[in-house]
N, C-alpha and C positions, 0 to 999 in steps of 0.2 A: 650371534652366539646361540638364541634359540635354535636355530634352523640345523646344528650342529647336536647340542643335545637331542634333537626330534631326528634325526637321523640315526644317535648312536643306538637312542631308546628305539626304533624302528630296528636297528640290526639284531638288536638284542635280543627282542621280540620272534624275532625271522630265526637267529641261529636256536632257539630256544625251541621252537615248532617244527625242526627238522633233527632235534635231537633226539634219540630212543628215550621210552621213560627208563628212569633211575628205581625200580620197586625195593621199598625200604619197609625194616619189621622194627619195633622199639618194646624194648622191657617199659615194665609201667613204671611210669614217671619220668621215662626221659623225654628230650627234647628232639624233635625233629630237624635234622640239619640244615642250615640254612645260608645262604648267601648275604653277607649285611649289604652286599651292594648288587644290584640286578647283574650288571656286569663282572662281576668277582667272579674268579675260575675256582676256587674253592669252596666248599659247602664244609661251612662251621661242624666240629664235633663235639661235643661236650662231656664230661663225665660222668657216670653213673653212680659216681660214689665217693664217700667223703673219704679224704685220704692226706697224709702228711708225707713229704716227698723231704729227707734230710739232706742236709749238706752235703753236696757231694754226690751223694745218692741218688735210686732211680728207681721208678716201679710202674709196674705193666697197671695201665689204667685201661677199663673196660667203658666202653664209651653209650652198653647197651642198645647200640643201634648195628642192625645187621642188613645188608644188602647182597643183592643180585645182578649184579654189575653189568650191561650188554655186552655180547658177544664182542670180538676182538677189542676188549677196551680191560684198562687194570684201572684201580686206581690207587694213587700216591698220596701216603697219609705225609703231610708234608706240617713243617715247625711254623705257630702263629710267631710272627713278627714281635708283636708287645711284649708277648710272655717273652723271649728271649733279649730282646730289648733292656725291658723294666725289670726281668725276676729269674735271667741268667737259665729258663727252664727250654730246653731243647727235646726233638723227637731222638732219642738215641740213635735207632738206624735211620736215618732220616734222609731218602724217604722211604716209609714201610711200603710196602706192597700188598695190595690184595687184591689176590688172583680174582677172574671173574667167573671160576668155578667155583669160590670161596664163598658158604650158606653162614657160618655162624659169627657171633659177634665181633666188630673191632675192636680191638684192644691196641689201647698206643705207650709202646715204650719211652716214658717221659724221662727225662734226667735233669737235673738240678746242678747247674754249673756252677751255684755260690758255694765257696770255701765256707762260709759261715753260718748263712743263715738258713733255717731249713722253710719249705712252701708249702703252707697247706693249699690242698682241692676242696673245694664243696661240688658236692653232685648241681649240674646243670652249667658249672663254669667251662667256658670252652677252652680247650686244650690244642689242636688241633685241626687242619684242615684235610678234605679229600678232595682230592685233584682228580676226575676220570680226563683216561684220557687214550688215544688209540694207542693198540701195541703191534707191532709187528711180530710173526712169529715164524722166522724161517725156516727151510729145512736144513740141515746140518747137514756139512759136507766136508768131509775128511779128504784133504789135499796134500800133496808134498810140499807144496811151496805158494808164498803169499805173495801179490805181485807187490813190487817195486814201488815206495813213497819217499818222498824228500826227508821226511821225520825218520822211518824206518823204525828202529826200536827204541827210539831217543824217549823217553818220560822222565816223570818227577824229577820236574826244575830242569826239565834242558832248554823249554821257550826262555830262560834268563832268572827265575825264579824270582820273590818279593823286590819291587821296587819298580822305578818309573819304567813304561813300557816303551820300546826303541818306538823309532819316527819309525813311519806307512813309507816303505816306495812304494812306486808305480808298481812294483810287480805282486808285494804285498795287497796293494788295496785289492786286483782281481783275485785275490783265492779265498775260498774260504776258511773259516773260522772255529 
């Protein structure tokens, strides 16, 4: 089991040293974002400010941390786990986006899914995660016609919609997903 942990903490190490830096500005008094796990794809965001979020309700929290994201890379402010877990509180567009030509602060649309009860924020509570991650940015190309796929224009609920998902054939298990 060591020899597994010293490998993963070696990789981690490795992808960490070949990643461009992340250069980050912070209003005084906030917190530096942070991974709670060396391995986490997220880096924690917190809020800048005390704030009551009502039932129901939703409100642009300023996180006071602003970044410069590397070249072909966004990153996706994406919803912490607990908070929507334990206190029903979600990123509304979730996941936000910020362009990596984007200089000034994040701000993350929180929303409050409890009927009832309303949530307060204290500045420094984490709200939020930022995901970088690469993006592709094609050129755009105006066609007459798209080629030919087995789905075609089938969506919302044509793979069978909520409930148990059909057996894997053979032919199933080679396509992707």
């Amino acid at each position: 089991m060591p020899e597994e942990s010293d490998t993963t903490n070696a990789a981690t190490r490795a992808a960490a040293t070949d990643a461009p830096p992340l250069r980050i500005t912070l209003a005084a008094g906030t917190a530096m974002p942070r991974r709670a796990h060396a391995d986490d794809a997220g880096l924690d965001l917190t809020s800048a400010v005390d704030l009551e979020i009502p039932a129901g309700g939703r409100a642009l929290v300023d996180t006071g941390t602003s970044v410069a994201l590397p070249g072909g890379t966004v990153g996706l402010v994406c919803p912490r786990s607990g908070l929507a877990a334990k206190h029903g509180i979600t990123v509304l567009n979730g996941p936000g986006v910020v362009d990596a030509g984007y200089r000034g602060p994040i701000k993350v649309s929180l929303h409050n899914t409890d009927p009832a009860e309303s949530f307060t924020l204290r500045a420094g509570d984490r709200i939020a995660q930022l995901v970088v991650v690469p993006v592709l940015t094609p050129v755009l190309q105006q066609v007459d016609d798209l080629d030919a796929t087995d789905r075609s224009t089938s969506g919302f609920g044509s793979s069978g919609g909520f409930g148990q998902a059909p057996t894997a054939t053979a032919t199933d298990e080679n396509q992707e997903g």
